[in-house]
C-alpha positions as CSV (number, residue, x, y, z in Angstrom):
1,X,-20.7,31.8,50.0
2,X,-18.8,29.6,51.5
3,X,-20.9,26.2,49.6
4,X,-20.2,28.7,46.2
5,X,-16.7,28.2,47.2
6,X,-17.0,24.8,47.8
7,X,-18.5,23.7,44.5
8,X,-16.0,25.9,42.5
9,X,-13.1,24.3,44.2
10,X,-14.1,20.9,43.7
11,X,-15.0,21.7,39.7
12,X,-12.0,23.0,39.4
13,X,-9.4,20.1,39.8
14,X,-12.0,18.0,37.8
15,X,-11.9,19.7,34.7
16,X,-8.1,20.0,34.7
17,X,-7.7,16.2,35.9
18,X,-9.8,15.8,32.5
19,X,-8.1,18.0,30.1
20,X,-4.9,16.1,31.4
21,X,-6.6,12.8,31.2
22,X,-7.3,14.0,27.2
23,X,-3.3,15.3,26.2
24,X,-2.2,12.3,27.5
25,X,-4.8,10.2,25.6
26,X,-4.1,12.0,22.3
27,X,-0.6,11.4,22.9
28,X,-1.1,7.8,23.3
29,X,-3.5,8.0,20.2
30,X,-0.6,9.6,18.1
31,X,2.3,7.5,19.1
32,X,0.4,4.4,18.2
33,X,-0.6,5.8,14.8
34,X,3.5,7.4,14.6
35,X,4.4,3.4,14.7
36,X,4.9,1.6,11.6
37,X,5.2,-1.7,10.2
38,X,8.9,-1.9,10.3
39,X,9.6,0.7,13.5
40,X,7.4,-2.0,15.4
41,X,8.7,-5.0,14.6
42,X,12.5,-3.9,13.5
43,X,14.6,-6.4,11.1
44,X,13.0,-10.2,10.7
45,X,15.3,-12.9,11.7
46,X,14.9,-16.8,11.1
47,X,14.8,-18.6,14.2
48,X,14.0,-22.5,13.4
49,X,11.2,-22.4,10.8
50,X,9.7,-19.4,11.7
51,X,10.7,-15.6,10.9
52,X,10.4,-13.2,13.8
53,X,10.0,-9.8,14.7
54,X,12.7,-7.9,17.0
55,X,11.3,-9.2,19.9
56,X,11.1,-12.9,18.6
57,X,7.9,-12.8,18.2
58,X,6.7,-14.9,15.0
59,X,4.9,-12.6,12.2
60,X,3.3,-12.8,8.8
61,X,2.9,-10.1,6.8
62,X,0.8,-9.3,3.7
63,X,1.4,-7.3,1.1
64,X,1.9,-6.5,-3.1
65,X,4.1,-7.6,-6.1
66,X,4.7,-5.0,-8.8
67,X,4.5,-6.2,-12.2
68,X,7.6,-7.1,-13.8
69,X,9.9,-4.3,-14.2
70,X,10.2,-4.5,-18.3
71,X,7.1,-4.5,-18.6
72,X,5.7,-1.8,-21.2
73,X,2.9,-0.5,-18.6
74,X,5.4,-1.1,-15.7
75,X,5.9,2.8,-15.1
76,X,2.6,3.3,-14.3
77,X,3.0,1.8,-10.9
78,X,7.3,1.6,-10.0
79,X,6.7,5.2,-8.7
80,X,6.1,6.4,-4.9
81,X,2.5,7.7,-4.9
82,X,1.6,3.5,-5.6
83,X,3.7,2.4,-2.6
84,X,2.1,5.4,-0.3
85,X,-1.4,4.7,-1.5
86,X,-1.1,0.5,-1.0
87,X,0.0,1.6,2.5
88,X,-2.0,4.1,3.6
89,X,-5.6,2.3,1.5
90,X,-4.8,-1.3,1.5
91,X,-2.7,-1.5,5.2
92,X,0.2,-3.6,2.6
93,X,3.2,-4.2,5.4
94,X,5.7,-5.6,2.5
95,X,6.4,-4.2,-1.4
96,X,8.0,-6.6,-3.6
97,X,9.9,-4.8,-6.9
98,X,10.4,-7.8,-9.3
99,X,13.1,-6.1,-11.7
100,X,13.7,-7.7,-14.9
101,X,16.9,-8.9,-15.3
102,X,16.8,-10.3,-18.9
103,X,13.5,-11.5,-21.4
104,X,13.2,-12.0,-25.0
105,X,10.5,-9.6,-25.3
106,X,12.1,-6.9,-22.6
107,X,13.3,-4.8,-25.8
108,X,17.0,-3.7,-24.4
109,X,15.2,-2.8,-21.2
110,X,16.4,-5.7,-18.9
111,X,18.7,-5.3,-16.3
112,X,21.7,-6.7,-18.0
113,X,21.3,-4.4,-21.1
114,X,19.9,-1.4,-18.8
115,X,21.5,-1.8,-15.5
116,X,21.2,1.9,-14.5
117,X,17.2,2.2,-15.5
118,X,16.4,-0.3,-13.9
119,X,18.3,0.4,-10.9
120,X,17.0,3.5,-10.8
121,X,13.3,1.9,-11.2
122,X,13.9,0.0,-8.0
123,X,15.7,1.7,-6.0
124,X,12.5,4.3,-6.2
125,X,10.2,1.7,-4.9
126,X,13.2,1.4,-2.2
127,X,12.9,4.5,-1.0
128,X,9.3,4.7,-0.9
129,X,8.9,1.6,1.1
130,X,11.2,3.2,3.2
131,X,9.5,6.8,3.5
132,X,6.1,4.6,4.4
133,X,7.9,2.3,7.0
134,X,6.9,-1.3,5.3
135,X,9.1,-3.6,4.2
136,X,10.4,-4.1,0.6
137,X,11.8,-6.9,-1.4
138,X,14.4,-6.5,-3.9
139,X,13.5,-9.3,-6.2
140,X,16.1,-10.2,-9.0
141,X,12.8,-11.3,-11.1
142,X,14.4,-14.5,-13.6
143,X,13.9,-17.6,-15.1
144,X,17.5,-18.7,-15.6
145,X,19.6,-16.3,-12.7
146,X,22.4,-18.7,-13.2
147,X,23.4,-17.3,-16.9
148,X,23.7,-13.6,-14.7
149,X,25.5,-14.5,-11.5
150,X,28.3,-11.8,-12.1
151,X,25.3,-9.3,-12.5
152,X,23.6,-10.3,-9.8
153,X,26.7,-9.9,-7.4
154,X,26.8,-6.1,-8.9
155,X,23.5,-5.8,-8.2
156,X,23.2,-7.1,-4.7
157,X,25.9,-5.1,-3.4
158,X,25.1,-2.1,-4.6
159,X,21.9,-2.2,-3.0
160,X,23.2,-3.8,0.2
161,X,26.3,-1.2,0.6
162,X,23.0,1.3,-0.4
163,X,20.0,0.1,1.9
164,X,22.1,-2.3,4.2
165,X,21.4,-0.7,7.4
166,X,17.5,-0.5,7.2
167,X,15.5,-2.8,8.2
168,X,13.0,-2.8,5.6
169,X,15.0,-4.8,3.6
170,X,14.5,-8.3,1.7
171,X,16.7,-9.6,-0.9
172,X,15.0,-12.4,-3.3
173,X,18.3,-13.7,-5.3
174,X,16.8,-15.5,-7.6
175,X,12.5,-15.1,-8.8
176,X,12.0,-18.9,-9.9
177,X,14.1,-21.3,-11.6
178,X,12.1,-23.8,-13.5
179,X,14.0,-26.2,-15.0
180,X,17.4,-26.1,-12.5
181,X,18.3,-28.9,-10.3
182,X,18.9,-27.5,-6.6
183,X,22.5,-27.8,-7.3
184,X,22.4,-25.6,-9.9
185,X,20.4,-22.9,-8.3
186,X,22.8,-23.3,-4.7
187,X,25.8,-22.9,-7.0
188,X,24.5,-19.5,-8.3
189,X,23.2,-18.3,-4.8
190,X,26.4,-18.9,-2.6
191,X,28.5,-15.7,-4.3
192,X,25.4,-13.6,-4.1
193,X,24.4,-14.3,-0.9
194,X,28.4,-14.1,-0.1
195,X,28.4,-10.3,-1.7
196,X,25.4,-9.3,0.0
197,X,26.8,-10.6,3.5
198,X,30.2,-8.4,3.0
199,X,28.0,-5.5,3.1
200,X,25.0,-6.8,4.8
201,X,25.3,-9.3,7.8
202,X,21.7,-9.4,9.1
203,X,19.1,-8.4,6.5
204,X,16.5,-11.7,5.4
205,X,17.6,-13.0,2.1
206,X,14.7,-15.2,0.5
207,X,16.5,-17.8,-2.0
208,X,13.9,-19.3,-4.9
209,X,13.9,-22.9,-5.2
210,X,13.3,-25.4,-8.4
211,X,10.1,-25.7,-10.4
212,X,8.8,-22.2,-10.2
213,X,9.7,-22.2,-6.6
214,X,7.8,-25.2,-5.6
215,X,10.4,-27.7,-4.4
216,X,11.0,-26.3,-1.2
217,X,11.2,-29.8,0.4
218,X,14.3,-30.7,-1.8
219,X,15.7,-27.3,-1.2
220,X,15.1,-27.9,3.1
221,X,16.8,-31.5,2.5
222,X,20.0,-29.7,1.0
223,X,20.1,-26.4,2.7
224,X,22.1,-23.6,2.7
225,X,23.9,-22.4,5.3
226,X,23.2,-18.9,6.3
227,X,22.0,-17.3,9.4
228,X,18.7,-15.2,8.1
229,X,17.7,-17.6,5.1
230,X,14.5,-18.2,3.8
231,X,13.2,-20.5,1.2
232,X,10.8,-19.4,-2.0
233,X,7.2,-20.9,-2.4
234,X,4.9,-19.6,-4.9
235,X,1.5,-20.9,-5.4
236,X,-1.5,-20.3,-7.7
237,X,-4.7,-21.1,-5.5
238,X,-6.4,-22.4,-9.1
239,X,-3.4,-24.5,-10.0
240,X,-1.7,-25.4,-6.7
241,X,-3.5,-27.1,-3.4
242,X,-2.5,-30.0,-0.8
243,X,-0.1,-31.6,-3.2
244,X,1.9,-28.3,-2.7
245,X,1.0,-27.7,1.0
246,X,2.6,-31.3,1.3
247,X,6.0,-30.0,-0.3
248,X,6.0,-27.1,2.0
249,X,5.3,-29.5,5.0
250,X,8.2,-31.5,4.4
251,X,10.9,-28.2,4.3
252,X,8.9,-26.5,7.4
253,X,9.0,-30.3,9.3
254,X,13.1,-29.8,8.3
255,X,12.9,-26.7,10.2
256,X,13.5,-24.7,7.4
257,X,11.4,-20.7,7.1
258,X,9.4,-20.0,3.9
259,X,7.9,-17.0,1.8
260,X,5.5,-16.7,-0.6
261,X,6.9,-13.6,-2.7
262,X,4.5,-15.0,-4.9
263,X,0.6,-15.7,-5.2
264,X,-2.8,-16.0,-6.8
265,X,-6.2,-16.6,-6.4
266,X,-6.3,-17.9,-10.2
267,X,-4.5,-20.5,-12.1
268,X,-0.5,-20.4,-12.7
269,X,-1.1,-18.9,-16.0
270,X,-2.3,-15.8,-14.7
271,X,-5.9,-16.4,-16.0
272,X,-9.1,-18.2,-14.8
273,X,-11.3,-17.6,-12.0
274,X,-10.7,-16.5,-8.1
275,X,-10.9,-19.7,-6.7
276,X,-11.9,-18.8,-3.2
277,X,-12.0,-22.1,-1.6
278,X,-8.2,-22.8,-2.6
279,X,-7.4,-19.8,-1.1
280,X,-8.7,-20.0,2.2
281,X,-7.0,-23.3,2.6
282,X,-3.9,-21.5,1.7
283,X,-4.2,-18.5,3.8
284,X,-5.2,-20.7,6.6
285,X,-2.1,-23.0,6.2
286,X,-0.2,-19.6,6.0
287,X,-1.3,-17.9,8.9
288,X,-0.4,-21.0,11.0
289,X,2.7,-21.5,10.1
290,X,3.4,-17.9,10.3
291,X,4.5,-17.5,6.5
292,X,4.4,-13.9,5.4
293,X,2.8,-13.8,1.5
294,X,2.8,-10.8,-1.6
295,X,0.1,-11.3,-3.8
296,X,0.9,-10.8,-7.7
297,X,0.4,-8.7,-9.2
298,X,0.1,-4.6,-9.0
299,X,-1.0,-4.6,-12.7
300,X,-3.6,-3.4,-15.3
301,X,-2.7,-6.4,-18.0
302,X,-5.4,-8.0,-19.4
303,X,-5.6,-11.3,-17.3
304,X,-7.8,-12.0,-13.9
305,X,-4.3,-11.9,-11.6
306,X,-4.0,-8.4,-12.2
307,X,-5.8,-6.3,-9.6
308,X,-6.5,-3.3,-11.6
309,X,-9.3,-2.9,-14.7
310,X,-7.4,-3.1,-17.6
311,X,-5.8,0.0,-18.9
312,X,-6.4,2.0,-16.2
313,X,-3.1,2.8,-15.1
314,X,-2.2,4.3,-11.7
315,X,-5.3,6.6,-11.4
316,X,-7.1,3.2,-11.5
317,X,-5.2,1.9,-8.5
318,X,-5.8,5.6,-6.9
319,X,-9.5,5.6,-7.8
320,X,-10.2,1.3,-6.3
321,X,-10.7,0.9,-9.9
322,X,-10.6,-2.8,-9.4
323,X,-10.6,-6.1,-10.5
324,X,-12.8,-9.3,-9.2
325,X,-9.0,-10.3,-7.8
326,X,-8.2,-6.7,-6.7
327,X,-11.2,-6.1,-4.8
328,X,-10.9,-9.7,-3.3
329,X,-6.7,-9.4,-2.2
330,X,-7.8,-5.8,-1.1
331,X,-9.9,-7.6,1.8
332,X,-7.5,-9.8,2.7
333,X,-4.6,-7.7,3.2
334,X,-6.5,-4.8,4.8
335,X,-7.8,-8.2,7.8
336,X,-4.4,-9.7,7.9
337,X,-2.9,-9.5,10.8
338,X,0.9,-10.1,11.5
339,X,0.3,-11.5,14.6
């Protein structure tokens, strides 16, 4: 009896040092899973070239562009259950809503002639970024931003007095000027990033630069001055390779941060084929420098940029009804790491 009582005494303890052993595992298990993207590395700062995390650590993220905001198919994606399913499926860590400001072809449904739509539109995408814990940029998505500086300012502090205290937050000012001088796109962005600051003092705010956001190198050699200030690149991988990389050298060697709220795996024109080999020099040259990139676009237009099959809408997206490009950026988000 007294070995009986031995055995059951020393089981005992062992299955309860187990069973505690598991809660505190699955507690472990859920807290990690509980963290997101933006809970874990809190509001990005610039510090030298690099943009950090809250600890300082440098990051990269990767993530999507929505489609232009005027576009005719454009509703089937500005809505939450897109933004939860690229979270959730694709492990995207940034969302960028390129709103429309004003286009020929935007039939009245710009920004400037529809402010409150298409507020409305982005501000959804906002919240959804937000309810998912990634981080979003508010892109004011235009050719010519200067002709819409008073706008602009409306615009930007609305949605800094609005989303000013989250971290998820971006603000691209400007999409890509083309033909503007630096002077002409610094004049524009000083008020805007002035109006954003009285309401928001420490969100990023990424500032496009001349010839479709390429000349980053004469942006770095004029800056401007602001604490948490990054610069634009955008680069087609079938269009764009060391020439380019060169450009975005020469502003990182200035000790100036980049973002690429803007890419492709095909040519500039949104056509053409996935040129792979482009790309890994690319995402290679990102990764080292610790440049965070949001692939365009979130679309089912009939060109080879778009990463859904063409008319397939949102069920497409929620079905990995996918392009060559879709199913190729789906891999590379879902293995980038920010680290």
């Amino acid at each position: 009896m007294f070995f009986s009582r031995s055995i059951f005494s020393f089981k005992k303890p062992s299955y309860l040092l187990l069973a505690v052993l598991f809660f505190l595992n699955a507690l472990v298990i859920q807290n990690t899973y509980a963290q997101t993207v933006v809970t874990e590395n809190g509001r990005l700062q610039v510090k030298g070239n690099t943009i950090v995390n809250k600890n300082d650590k440098p990051v990269s993220f990767a993530g999507n562009s929505l489609f232009w905001s005027i576009a005719h198919n454009a509703s089937n994606f500005y809505n939450a259950e897109t933004i939860t399913h690229l979270a959730k499926n694709w492990k995207t860590s940034i969302i960028r809503a390129s709103m429309g400001v004003k286009e020929q072809w935007d039939s009245g449904k710009g920004y400037i002639e529809s402010p409150d739509f298409q507020k409305q539109r982005i501000k959804t995408i906002v919240d959804a970024a937000i309810a998912n814990g990634i981080y979003v940029i508010i892109d004011w998505h235009s050719h010519d931003a200067e002709n819409y500086q008073k706008e602009a300012i409306t615009f930007f502090t609305d949605m800094a007095q609005t989303y000013g205290s989250n971290a998820n937050i971006i603000y691209e000012i400007y999409n890509e000027p083309i033909h503007q001088t630096w002077r002409e796109v610094k004049a524009y962005a000083l008020p805007v990033i002035a109006a954003i600051r009285a309401k928001d003092p420490d969100n990023l705010i990424v500032v496009g630069t001349p010839q479709w956001s390429q000349d980053v190198n004469i942006a770095a050699r004029n800056p401007i001055e602001d604490a948490n200030l990054a610069y634009t690149l955008h680069f087609y991988a079938g269009s764009h390779g060391q020439i380019l990389r060169n450009k975005a050298q020469i502003a990182l060697d200035n000790n100036k941060a980049l973002f690429v709220t803007e890419w492709g795996a095909v040519n500039a024109d949104g056509n053409g084929t996935i040129n792979k080999g482009e790309t890994k020099k690319w995402l290679k040259f990102l990764k080292k420098n610790h440049i965070s990139h949001v692939n365009w676009a979130v679309n089912d237009k009939d060109e080879t940029s778009s990463i859904i099959n063409v008319g397939k809408g949102k069920a497409g997206l929620l079905n990995n009804d996918l392009t060559a490009s879709g199913e190729f950026i789906k891999e590379i988000i879902l293995k980038w790491s920010a680290k």
